[in-house]
C-alpha positions as CSV (number, residue, x, y, z in Angstrom):
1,X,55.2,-40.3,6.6
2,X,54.8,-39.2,2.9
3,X,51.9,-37.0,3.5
4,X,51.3,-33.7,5.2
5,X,48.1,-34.9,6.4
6,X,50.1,-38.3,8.0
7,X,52.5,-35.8,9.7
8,X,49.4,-33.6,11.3
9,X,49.9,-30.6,9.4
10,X,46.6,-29.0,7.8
11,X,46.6,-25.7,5.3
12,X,45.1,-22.8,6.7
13,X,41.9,-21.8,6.1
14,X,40.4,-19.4,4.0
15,X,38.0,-16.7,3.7
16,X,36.4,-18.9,1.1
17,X,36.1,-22.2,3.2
18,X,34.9,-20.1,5.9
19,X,32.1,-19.0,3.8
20,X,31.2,-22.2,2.6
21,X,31.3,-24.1,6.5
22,X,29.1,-21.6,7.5
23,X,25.9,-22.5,9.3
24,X,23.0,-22.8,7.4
25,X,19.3,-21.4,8.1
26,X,17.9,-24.8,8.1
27,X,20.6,-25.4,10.9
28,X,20.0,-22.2,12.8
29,X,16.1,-23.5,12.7
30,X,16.6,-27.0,14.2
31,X,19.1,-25.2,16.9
32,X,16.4,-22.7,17.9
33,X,13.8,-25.5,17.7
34,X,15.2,-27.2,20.8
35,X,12.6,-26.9,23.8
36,X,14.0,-24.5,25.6
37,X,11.2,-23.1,27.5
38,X,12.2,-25.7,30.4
39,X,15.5,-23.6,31.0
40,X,14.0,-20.3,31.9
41,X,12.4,-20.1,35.9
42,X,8.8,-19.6,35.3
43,X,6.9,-17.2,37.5
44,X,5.5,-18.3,40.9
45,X,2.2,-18.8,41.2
46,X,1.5,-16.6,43.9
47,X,3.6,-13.7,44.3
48,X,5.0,-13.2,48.4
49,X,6.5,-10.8,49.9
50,X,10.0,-12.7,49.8
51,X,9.7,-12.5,46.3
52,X,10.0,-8.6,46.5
53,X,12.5,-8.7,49.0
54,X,14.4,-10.7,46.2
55,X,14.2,-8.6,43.7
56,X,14.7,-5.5,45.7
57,X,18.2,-7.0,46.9
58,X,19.4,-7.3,43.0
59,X,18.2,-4.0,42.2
60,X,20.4,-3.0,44.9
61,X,23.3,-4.8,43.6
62,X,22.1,-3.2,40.0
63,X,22.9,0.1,41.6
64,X,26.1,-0.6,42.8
65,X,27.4,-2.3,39.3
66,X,26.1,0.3,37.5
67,X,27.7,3.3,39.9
68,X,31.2,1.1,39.5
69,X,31.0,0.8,35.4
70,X,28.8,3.1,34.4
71,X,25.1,2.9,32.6
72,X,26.6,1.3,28.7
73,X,27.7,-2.0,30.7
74,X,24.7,-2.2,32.5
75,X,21.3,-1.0,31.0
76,X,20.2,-4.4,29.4
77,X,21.2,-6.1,32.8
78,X,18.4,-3.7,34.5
79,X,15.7,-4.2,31.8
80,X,15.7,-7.3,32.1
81,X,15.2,-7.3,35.5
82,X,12.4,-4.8,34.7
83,X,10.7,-7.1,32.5
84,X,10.8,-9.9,34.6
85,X,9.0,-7.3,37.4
86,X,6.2,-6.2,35.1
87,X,5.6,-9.9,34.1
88,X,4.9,-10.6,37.8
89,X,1.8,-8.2,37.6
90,X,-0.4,-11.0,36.2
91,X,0.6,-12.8,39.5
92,X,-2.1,-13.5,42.2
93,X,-1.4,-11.9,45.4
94,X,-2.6,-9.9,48.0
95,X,-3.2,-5.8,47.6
96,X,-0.3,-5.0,50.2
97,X,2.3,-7.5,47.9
98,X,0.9,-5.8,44.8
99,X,1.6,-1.9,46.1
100,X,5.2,-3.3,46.9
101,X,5.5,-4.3,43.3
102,X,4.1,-1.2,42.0
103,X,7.2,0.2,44.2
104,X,10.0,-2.7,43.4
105,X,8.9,-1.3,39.6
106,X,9.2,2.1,40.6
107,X,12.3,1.9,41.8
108,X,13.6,-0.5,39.0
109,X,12.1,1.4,36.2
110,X,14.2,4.8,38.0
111,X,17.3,2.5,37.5
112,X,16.9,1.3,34.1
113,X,16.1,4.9,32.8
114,X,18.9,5.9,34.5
115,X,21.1,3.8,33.1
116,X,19.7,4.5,29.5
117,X,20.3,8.3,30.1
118,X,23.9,7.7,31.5
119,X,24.2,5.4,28.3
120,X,23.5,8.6,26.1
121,X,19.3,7.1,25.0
122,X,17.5,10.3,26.7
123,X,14.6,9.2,25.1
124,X,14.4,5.9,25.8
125,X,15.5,7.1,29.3
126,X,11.9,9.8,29.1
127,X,10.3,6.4,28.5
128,X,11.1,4.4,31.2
129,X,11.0,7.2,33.6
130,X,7.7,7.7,33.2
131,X,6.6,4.0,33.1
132,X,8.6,4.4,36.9
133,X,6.8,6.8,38.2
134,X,3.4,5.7,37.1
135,X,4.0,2.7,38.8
136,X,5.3,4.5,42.0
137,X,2.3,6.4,42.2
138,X,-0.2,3.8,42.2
139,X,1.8,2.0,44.6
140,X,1.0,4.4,46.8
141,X,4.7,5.3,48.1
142,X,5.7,8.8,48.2
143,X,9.3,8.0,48.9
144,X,9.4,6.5,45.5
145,X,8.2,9.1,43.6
146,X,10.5,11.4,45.0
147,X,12.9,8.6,44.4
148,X,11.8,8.4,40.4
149,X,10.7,12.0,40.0
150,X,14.4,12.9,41.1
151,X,16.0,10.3,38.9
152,X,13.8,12.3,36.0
153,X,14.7,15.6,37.7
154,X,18.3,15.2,36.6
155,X,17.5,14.4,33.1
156,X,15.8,17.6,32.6
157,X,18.9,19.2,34.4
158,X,20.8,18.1,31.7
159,X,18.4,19.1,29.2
160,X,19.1,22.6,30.5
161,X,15.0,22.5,31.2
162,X,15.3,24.6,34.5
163,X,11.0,25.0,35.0
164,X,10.4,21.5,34.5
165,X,12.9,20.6,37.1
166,X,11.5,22.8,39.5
167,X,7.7,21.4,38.7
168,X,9.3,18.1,39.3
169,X,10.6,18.8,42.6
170,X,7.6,20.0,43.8
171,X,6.0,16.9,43.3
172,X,8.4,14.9,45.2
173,X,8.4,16.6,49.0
174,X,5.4,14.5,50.2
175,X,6.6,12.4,53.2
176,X,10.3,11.9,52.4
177,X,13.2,11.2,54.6
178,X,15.7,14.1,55.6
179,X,18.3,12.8,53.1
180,X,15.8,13.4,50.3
181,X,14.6,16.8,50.9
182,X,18.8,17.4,51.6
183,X,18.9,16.1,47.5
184,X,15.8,18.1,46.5
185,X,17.3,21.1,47.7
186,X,20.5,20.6,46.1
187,X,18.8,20.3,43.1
188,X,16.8,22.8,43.1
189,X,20.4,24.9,43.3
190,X,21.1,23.5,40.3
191,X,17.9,24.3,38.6
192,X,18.2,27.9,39.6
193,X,21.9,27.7,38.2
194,X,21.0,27.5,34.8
195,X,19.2,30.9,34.7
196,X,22.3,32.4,36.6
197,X,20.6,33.0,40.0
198,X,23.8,32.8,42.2
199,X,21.9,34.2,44.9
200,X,19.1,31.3,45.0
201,X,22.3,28.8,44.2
202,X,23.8,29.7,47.4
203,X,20.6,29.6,49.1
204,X,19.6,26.4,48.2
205,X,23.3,24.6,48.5
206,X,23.3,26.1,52.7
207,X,19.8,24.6,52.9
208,X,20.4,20.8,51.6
209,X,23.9,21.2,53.7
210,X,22.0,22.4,56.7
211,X,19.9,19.7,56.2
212,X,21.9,16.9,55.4
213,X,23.3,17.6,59.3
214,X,20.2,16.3,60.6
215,X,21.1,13.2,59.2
216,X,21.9,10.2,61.5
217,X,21.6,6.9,60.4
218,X,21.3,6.6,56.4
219,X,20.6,2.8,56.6
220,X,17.5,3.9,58.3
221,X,16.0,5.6,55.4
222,X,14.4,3.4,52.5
223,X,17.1,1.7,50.2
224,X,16.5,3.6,47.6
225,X,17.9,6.2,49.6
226,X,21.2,4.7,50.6
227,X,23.1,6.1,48.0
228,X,22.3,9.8,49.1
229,X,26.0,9.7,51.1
230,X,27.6,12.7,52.3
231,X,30.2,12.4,49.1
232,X,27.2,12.6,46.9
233,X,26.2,16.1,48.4
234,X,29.4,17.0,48.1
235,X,29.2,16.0,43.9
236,X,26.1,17.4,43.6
237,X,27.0,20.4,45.3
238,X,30.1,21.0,43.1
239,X,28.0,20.5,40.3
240,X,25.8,23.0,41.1
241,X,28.8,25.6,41.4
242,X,30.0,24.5,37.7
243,X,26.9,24.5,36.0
244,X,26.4,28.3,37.7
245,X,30.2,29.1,36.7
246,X,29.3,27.3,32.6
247,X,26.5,30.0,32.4
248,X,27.8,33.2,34.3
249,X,31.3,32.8,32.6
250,X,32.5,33.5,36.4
251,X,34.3,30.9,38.4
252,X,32.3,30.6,42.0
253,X,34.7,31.4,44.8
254,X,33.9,27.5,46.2
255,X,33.7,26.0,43.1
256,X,37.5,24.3,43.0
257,X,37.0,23.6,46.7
258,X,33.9,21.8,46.2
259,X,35.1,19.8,43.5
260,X,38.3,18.7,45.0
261,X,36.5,17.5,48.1
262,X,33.9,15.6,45.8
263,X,36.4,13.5,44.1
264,X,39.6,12.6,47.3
265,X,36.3,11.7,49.2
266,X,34.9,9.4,46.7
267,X,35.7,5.8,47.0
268,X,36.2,3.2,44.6
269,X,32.8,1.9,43.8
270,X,31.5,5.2,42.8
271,X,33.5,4.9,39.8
272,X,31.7,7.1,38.0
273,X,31.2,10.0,40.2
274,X,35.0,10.7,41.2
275,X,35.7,10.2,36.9
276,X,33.0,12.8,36.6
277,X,34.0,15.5,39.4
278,X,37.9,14.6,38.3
279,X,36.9,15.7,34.6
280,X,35.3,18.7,35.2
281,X,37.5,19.8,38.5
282,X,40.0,19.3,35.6
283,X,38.6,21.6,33.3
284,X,38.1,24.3,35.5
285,X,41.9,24.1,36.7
286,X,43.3,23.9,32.9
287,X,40.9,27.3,32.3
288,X,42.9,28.4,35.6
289,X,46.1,27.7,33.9
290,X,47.2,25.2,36.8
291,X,48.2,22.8,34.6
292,X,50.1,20.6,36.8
293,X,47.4,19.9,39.1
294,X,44.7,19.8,36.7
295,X,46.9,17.1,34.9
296,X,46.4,15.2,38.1
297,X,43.0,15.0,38.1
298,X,42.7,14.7,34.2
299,X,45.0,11.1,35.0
300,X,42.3,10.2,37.7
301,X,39.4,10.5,35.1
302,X,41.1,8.9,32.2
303,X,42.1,6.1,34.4
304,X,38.5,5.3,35.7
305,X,36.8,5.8,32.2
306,X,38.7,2.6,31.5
307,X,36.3,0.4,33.3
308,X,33.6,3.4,33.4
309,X,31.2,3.4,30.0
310,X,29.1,6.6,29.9
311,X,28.5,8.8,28.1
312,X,27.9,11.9,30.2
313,X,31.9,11.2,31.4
314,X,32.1,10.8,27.4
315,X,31.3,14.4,27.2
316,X,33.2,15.9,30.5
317,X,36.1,14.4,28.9
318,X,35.8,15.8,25.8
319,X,35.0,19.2,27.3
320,X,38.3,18.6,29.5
321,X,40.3,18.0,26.8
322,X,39.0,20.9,25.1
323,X,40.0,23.1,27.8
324,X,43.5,21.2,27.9
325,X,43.9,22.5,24.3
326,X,43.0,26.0,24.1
């Protein structure tokens, strides 16, 4: 061989033959110029009932994904779902079929501003909320307007907006399952925590408990509801007791209780809920000055926020941290 192309052997490329080898627009045209309408499924012609069922099972398996990773993995997976569901309004179908996608949107809209919120876009998440429960309402389902009206609830809980939660709840007690009006009333302690009302705190975290006993078969209640599991009480509850604790300066006797029980009872595919009581159980502890146990649970959190992208556990952590340091 008497060349070093004979033998195989290239040079390397550069930054400047890269440049040149780049595609061209007149390439990028011809590529987007193939027919690709024939890949995408168009919409049936007449929308069923099966069709709902459908897309009510991968909203469903949404929900799960994004409780497991967290809303920044999974917010354009939902939209798109949600877009798909609006597009199927110009389907014909019968008035009981259109209610129930009024609902599926409902309860997909709820999830994708969810997931925007969790993702750190509260306005976008404002947005989409209130696409969700317009649509709720004139499906005609009161157990998704709670469902949607909660979901909202929550962002104005984080807003520290304690009356609009309130108004919100009120709309949302029409004809809802036990499990709801448990989550309404836990809620509602956390409203009341943000003026410093320990005494309505209290009142409200007995009542959803109290309720929440008359529970007996979850899986009976609509899906949206399925997620409303006793560990969820449990996080909300502890949640409640911290917010009170963030504005009266005061730890609540309960509070590291509360918090230890939500995370050692949450299981794996509510990722984000154990990182999130983990963080905060953790700050509290390091303000304690048990350090080795709030290391712990500071190890539990920063393990899961390796495959959990939020940005509320963003900001936990970082007030975890801060708490670590002073």
């Amino acid at each position: 061989m008497t060349t070093d192309a004979q033998l195989g052997l290239y040079s390397k490329r550069t930054r400047r033959d890269r440049t040149r080898k780049e595609v061209g627009k007149s390439q990028r045209r011809t590529f987007l110029s193939l027919p690709l309408a024939g890949i995408f499924p168009e919409a049936p012609a007449r929308l069923r009932k099966g069709d709902l069922t459908a897309l009510g099972e991968r909203t469903l398996a949404l929900q799960e994904w994004d409780r497991r990773t967290g809303g920044v993995h999974t917010r354009h997976l939902v939209m798109a779902e949600l877009r798909h569901a609006i597009d199927l309004t110009d389907t014909s179908t019968t008035p009981t079929v259109r209610a129930g996608l009024c609902s599926t949107i409902g309860n997909l809209g709820d999830l994708a501003g969810w997931t925007h919120f969790d993702a750190g876009s509260e306005a976008q998440a404002r947005r989409v909320f209130d696409l969700a429960l317009r649509a709720a309402t004139e499906g005609g389902d009161p157990a998704m307007v709670c469902h949607v009206a909660s979901g909202l609830a929550r962002v104005e809980l984080a807003a520290h907006h304690g009356p609009a939660t309130l108004a919100l709840l009120e709309t949302a007690e029409d004809k809802v399952p036990t499990s709801a009006l448990s989550m309404l009333a836990v809620l509602r302690a956390q409203a009341y925590a943000l003026t410093g009302d320990e005494r309505q705190v209290m009142k409200n975290i007995s009542l959803a408990e109290t309720i929440y006993s008359r529970v007996t078969h979850l899986q009976d209640d609509p899906p949206q509801f399925w997620y409303l599991t006793e560990h969820k009480l449990h996080g909300d509850i502890g949640d409640a007791l911290f917010m009170l604790s963030q504005v009266t300066g005061k730890v609540p006797v309960e509070l590291v209780a509360r918090l230890r029980r939500a995370v050692d009872s949450q299981t794996s595919n509510r990722a984000r809920a154990k990182a999130i009581a983990a963080g905060r159980l953790a700050t509290v502890l390091y303000r304690q000055r048990a350090r080795d146990e709030a290391d712990h649970y500071a190890d539990t959190a920063l393990g899961l926020s390796r495959v959990v992208k939020s940005a509320r556990l963003d900001s936990v952590l970082s007030d975890m941290n801060r708490s670590k340091a002073e």
